[in-house]
BALOBA-1460 file (C-alpha; in Angstrom, 3 decimals):
// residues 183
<rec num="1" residu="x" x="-25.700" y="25.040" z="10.167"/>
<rec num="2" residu="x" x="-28.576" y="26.144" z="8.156"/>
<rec num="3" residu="x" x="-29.687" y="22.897" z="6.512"/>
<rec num="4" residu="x" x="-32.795" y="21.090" z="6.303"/>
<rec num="5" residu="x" x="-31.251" y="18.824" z="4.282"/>
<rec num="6" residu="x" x="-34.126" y="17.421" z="2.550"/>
<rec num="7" residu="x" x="-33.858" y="16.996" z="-1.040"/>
<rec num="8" residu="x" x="-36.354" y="16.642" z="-4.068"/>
<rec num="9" residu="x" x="-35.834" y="15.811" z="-7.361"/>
<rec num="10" residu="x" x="-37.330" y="17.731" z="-9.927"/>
<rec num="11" residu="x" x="-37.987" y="17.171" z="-14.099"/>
<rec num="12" residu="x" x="-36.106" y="19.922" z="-15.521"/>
<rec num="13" residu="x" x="-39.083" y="21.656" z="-17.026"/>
<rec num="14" residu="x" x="-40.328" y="22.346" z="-13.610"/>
<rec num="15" residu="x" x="-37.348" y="24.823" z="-13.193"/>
<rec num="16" residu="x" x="-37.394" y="25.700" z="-16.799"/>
<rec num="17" residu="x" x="-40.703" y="25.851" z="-18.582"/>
<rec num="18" residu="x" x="-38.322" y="26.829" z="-21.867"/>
<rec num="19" residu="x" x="-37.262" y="23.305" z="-22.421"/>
<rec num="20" residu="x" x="-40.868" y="21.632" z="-23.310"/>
<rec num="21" residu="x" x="-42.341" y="21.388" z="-26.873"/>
<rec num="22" residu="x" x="-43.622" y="24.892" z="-28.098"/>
<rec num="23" residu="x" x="-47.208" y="25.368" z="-26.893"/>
<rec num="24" residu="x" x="-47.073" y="23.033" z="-23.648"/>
<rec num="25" residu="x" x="-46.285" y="25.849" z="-21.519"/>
<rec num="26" residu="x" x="-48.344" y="25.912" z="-18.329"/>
<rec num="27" residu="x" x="-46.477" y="28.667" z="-16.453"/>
<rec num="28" residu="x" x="-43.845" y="31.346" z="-17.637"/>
<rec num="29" residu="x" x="-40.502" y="30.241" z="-16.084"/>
<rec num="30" residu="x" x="-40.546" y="27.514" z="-13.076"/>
<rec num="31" residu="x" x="-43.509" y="26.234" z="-12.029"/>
<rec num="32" residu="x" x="-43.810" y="28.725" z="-8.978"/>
<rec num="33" residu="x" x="-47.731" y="27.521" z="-7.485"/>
<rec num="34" residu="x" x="-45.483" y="24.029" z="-7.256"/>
<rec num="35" residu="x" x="-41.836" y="25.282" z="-6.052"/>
<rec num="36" residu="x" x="-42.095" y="28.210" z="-3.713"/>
<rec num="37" residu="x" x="-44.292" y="26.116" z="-0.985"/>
<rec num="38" residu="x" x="-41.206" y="23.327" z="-0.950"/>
<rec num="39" residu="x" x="-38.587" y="26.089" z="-1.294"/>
<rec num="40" residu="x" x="-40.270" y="28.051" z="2.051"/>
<rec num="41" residu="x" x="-40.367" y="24.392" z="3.669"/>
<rec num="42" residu="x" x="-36.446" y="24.409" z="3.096"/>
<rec num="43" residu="x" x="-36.926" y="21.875" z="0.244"/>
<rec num="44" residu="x" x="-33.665" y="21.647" z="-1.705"/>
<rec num="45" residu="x" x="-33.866" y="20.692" z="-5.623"/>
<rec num="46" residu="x" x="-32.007" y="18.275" z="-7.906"/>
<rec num="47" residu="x" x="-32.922" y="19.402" z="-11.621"/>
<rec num="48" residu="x" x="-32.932" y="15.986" z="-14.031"/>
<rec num="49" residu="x" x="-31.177" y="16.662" z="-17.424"/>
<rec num="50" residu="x" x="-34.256" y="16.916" z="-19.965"/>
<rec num="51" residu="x" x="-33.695" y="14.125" z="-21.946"/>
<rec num="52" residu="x" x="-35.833" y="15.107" z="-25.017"/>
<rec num="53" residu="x" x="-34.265" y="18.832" z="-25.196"/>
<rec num="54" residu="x" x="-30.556" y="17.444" z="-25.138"/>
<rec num="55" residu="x" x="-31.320" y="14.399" z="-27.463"/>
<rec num="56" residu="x" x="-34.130" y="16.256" z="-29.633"/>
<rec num="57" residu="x" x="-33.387" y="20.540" z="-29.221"/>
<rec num="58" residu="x" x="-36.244" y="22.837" z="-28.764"/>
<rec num="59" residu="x" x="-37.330" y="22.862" z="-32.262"/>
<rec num="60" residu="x" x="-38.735" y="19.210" z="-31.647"/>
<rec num="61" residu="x" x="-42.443" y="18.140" z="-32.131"/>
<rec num="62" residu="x" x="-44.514" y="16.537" z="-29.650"/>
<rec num="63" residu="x" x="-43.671" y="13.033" z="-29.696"/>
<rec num="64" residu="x" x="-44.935" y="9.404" z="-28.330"/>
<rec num="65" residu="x" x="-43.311" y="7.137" z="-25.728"/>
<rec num="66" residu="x" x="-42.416" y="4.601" z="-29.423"/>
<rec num="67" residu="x" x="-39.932" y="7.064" z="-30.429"/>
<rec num="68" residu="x" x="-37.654" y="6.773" z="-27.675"/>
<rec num="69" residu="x" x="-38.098" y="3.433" z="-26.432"/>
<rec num="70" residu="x" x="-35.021" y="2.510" z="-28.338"/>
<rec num="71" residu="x" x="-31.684" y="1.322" z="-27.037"/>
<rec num="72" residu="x" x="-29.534" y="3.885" z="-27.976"/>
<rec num="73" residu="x" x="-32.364" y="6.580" z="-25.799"/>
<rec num="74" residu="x" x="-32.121" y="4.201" z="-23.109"/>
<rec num="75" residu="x" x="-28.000" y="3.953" z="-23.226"/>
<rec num="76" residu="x" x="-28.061" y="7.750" z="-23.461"/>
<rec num="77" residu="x" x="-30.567" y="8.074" z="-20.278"/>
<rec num="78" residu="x" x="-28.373" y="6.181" z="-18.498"/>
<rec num="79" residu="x" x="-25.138" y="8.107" z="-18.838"/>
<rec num="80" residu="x" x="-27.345" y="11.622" z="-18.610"/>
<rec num="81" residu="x" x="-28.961" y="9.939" z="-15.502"/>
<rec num="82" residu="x" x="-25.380" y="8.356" z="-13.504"/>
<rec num="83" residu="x" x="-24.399" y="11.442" z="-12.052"/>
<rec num="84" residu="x" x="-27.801" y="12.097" z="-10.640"/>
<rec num="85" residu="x" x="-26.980" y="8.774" z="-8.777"/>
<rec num="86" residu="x" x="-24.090" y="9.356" z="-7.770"/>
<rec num="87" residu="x" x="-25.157" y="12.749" z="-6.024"/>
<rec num="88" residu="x" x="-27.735" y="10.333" z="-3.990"/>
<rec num="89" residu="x" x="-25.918" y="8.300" z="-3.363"/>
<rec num="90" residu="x" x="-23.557" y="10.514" z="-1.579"/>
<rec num="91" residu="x" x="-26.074" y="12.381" z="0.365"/>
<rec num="92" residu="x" x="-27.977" y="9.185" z="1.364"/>
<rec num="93" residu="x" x="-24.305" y="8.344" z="2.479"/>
<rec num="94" residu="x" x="-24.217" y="11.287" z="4.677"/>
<rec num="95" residu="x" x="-27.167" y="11.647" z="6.236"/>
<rec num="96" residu="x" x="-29.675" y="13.729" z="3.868"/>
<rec num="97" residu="x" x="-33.063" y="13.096" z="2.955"/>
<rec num="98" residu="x" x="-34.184" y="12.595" z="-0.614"/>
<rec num="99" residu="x" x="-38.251" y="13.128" z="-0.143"/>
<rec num="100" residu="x" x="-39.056" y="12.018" z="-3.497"/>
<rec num="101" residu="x" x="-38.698" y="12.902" z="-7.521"/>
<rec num="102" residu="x" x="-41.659" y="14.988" z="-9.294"/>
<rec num="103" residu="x" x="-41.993" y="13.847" z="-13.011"/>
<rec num="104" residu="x" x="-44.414" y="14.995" z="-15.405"/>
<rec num="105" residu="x" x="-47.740" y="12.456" z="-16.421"/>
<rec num="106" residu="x" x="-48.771" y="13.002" z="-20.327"/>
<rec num="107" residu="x" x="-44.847" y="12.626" z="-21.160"/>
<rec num="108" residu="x" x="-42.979" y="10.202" z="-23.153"/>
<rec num="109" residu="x" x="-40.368" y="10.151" z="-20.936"/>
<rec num="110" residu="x" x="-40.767" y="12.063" z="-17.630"/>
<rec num="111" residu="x" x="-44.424" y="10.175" z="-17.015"/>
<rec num="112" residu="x" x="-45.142" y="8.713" z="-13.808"/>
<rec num="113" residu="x" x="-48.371" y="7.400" z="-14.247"/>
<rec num="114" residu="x" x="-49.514" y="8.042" z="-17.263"/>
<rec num="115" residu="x" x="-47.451" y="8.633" z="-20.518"/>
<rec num="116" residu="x" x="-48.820" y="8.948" z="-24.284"/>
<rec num="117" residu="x" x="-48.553" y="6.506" z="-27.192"/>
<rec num="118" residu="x" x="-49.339" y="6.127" z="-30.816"/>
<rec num="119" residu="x" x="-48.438" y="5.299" z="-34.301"/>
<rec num="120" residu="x" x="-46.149" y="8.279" z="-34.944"/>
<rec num="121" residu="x" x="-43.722" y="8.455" z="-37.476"/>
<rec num="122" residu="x" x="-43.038" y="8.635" z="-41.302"/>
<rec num="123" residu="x" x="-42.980" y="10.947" z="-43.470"/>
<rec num="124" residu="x" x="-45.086" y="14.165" z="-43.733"/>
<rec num="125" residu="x" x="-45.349" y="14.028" z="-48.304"/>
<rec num="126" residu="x" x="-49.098" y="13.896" z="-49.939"/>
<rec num="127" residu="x" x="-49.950" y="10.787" z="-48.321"/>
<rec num="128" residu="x" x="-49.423" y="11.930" z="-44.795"/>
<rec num="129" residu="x" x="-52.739" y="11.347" z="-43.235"/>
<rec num="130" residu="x" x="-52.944" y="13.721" z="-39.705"/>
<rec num="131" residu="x" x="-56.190" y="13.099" z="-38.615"/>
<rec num="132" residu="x" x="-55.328" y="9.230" z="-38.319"/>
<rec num="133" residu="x" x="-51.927" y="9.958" z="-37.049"/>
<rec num="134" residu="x" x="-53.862" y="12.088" z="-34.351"/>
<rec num="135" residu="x" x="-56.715" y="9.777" z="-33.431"/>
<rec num="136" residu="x" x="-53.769" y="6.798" z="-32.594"/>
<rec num="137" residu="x" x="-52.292" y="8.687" z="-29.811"/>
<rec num="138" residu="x" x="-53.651" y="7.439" z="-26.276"/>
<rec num="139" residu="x" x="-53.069" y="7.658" z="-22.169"/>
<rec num="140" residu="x" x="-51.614" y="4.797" z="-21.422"/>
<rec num="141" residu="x" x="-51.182" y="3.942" z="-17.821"/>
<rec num="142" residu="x" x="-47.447" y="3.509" z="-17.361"/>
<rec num="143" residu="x" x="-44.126" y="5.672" z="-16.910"/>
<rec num="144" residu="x" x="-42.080" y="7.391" z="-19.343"/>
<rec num="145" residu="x" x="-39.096" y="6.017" z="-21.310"/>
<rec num="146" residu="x" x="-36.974" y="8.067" z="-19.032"/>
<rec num="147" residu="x" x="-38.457" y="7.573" z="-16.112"/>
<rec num="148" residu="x" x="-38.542" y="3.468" z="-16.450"/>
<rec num="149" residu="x" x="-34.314" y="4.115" z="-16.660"/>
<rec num="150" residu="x" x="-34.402" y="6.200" z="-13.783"/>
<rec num="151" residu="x" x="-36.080" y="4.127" z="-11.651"/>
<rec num="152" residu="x" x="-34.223" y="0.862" z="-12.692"/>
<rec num="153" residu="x" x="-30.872" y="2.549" z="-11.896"/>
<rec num="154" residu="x" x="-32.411" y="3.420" z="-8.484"/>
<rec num="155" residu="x" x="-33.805" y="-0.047" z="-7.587"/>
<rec num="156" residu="x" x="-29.702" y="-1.495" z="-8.811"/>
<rec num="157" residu="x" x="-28.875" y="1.379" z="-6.297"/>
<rec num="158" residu="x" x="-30.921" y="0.670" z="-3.592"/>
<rec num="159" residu="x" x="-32.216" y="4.066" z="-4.242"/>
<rec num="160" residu="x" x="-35.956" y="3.949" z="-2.559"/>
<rec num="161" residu="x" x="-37.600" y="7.047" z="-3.311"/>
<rec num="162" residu="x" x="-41.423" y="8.549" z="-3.443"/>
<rec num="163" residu="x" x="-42.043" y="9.452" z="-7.272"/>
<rec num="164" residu="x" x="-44.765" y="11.712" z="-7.597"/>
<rec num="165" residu="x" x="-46.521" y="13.284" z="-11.039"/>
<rec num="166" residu="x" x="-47.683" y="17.047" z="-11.958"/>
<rec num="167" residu="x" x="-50.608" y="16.099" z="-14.578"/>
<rec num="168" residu="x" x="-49.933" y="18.151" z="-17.783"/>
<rec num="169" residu="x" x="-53.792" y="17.842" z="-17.924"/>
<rec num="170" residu="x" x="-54.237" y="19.123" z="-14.626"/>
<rec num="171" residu="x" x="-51.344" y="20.521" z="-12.872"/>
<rec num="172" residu="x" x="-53.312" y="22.439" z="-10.174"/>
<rec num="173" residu="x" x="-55.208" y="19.418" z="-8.687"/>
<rec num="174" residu="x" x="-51.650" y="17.525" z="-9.048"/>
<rec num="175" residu="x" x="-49.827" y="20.552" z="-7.040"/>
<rec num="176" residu="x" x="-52.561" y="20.073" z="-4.484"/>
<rec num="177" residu="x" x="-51.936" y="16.292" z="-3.639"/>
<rec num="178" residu="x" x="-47.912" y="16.821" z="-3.701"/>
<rec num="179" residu="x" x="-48.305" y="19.364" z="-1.471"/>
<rec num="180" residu="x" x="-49.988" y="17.607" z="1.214"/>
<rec num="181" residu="x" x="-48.130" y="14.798" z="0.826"/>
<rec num="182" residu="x" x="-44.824" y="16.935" z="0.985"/>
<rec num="183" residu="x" x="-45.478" y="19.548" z="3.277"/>
C-alpha cells in the first residue's frame, strides 16, 4: 500500500490563493514554493473551510480580528470546523499521522502568531476619517478568531498537533522554517 500516511492541515488559501481579499495575493493558485516540497515528501493535505470567504464572499474588505470575534462567528467556526475533527479523529484512530496545521500570521482568523487589530467599522459618509481608521490597525501577538476555535475544539479532542504560520509579510523566510521543521 502506497501510503505515507502523514497528514497536514492546510488554511484554504494555501490551496486556493482565489479566496483571500483582492490584492493579498502572494502566488497565482496554491502556494507551490510551500506545497510541492511536502507533496514530494508524500505529505497528504486537509484544506480548512475559509471562514471569511463562506461567512463574508470574495467581494469582502480587509478586515480586523474585532469583527469576527463575535459569538455567532465563533458558533459558525465551530460547525464549519466539526467535520475537520471528526476526519482526525478517525485517522488518529487508525494509525495516521497528523504532522501539524499551517495557518496564515497577519489574519483575523487563520493567525498563528500574529493577527491584526483596530478600530474598524462604521460607516464610510463625509465624516469617515481613513487615515485614522488606518493608523489604528496593529500586529498583535496572538491567533486568529478562527484559529483560537480550532484549537479549543482540538485541546476538548485531545487533538495535539504542531501549528505552524506562513507570514503574509514574509512568506519565503516562513516557507523556509516549515520546511525544515517538516521535511
Amino acid at each position: 500500500m502506497l501510503r505515507s500516511k502523514q497528514i497536514l492541515l492546510l488554511s484554504h488559501c494555501l490551496l486556493n490563493v482565489n479566496a483571500k481579499v483582492y490584492k493579498l495575493a502572494n502566488y497565482e493558485g496554491c502556494f507551490e514554493t510551500l506545497l510541492s516540497p511536502l507533496m514530494k515528501d508524500g505529505y497528504g493535505f486537509i484544506q480548512l473551510p475559509c471562514p471569511e470567504l463562506i461567512t463574508c464572499g470574495v467581494n469582502r474588505w480587509g478586515q480586523v480580528k474585532e469583527q469576527y470575534e463575535t459569538e455567532f462567528f465563533k458558533e459558525q467556526y465551530k460547525s464549519l470546523l466539526k467535520p475537520i475533527i471528526y476526519q482526525l479523529l478517525d485517522y488518529k484512530n487508525n494509525g495516521y499521522t497528523i504532522s501539524g496545521c499551517i495557518g496564515i500570521d497577519g489574519s483575523p482568523n487563520c493567525g498563528i502568531t500574529k493577527t491584526t487589530r483596530g478600530k474598524w467599522g462604521g460607516e464610510i459618509d463625509d465624516t469617515f476619517n481613513l487615515e485614522e481608521t488606518l493608523s489604528s490597525t496593529r500586529s498583535v501577538n496572538e491567533k486568529g478568531v478562527y484559529m483560537e476555535v480550532f484549537c479549543e475544539l482540538l485541546d476538548k479532542n485531545n487533538l495535539d498537533l504542531k501549528i505552524y504560520a506562513v507570514d503574509e509579510a514574509d512568506p519565503i523566510s516562513s516557507v523556509k522554517n516549515i520546511l525544515k521543521e517538516l521535511l
